[in-house]
C-alpha positions as CSV (number, residue, x, y, z in Angstrom):
1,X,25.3,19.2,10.0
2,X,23.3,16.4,9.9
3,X,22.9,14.2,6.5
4,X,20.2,12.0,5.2
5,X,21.7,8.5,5.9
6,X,22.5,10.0,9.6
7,X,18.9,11.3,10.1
8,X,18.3,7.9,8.8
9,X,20.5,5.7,10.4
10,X,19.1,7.6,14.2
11,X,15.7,7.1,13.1
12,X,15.4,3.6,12.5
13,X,17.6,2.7,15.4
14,X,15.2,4.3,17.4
15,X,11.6,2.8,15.6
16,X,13.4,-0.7,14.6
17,X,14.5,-1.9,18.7
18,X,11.6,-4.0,19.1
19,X,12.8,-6.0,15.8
20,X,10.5,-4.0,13.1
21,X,11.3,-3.2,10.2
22,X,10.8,0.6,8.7
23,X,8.7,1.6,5.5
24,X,10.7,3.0,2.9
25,X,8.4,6.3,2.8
26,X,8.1,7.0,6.7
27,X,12.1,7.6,6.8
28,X,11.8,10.1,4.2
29,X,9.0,11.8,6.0
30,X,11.8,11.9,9.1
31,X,14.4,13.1,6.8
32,X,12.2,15.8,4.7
33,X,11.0,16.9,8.0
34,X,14.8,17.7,9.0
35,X,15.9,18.8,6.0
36,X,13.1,21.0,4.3
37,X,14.1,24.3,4.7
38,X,17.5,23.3,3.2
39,X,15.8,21.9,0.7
40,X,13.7,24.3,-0.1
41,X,16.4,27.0,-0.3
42,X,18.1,24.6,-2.7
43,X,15.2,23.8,-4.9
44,X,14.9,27.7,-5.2
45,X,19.0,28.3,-5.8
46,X,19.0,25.8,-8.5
47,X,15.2,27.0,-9.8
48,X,14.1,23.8,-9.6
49,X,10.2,22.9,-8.7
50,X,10.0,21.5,-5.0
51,X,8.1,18.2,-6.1
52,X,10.8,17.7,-8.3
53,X,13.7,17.8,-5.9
54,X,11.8,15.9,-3.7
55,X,11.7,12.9,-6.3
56,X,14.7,13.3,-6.6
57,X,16.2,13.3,-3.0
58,X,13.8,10.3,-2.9
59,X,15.8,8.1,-5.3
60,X,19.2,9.7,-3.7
61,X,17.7,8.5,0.3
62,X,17.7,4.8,-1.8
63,X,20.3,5.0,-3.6
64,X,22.4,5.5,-0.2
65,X,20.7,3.2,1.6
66,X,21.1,0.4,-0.9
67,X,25.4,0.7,-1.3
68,X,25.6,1.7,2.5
69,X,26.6,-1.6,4.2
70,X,24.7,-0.5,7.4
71,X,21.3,-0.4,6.5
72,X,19.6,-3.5,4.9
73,X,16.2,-4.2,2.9
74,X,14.1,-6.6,4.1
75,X,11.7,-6.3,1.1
76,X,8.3,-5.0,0.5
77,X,9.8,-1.9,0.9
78,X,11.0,-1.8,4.0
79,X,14.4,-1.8,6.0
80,X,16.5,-2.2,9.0
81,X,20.1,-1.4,10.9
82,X,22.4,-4.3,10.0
83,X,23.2,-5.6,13.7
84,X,26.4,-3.9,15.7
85,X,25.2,-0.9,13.8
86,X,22.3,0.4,16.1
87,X,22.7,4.0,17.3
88,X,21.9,3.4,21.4
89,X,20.8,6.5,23.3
């Protein structure tokens, strides 16, 4: 099963190989978009609203990205693969 900082670590291997950074909000678009129907089902298991799960799996996706040692901010919101870390395919 595939987890938020492995959908995120895959996507900005794959957007970042020219040397770009990646917005902040366009990897959780990637990650909502393989995720939601989990979500969903959880936001309705634990009879939460879905905006408010999705804040909050917002400030989880950057809380993992910010103590995980692979993935580094480059400011204004935006961040990287920390070199030797790159997912090739």
């Amino acid at each position: 099963m595939k987890t938020m900082l492995s959908i995120a670590l895959e996507y900005i291997s794959e957007k970042s190989k020219d040397g770009k950074n990646i917005k902040f909000n366009d990897i959780f678009k990637e990650i909502k978009a393989n995720l939601n129907d989990k979500w969903v089902a959880e936001a309705e298991n634990k009879n939460l609203d879905f905006k408010d799960l999705e804040t909050n799996k917002k400030g989880e996706l950057y809380r993992l990205l910010t103590v995980d040692s692979r993935f580094v901010h480059k400011g204004n919101n935006e961040w990287t693969i920390r070199n030797g870390f790159e997912i090739n395919k």
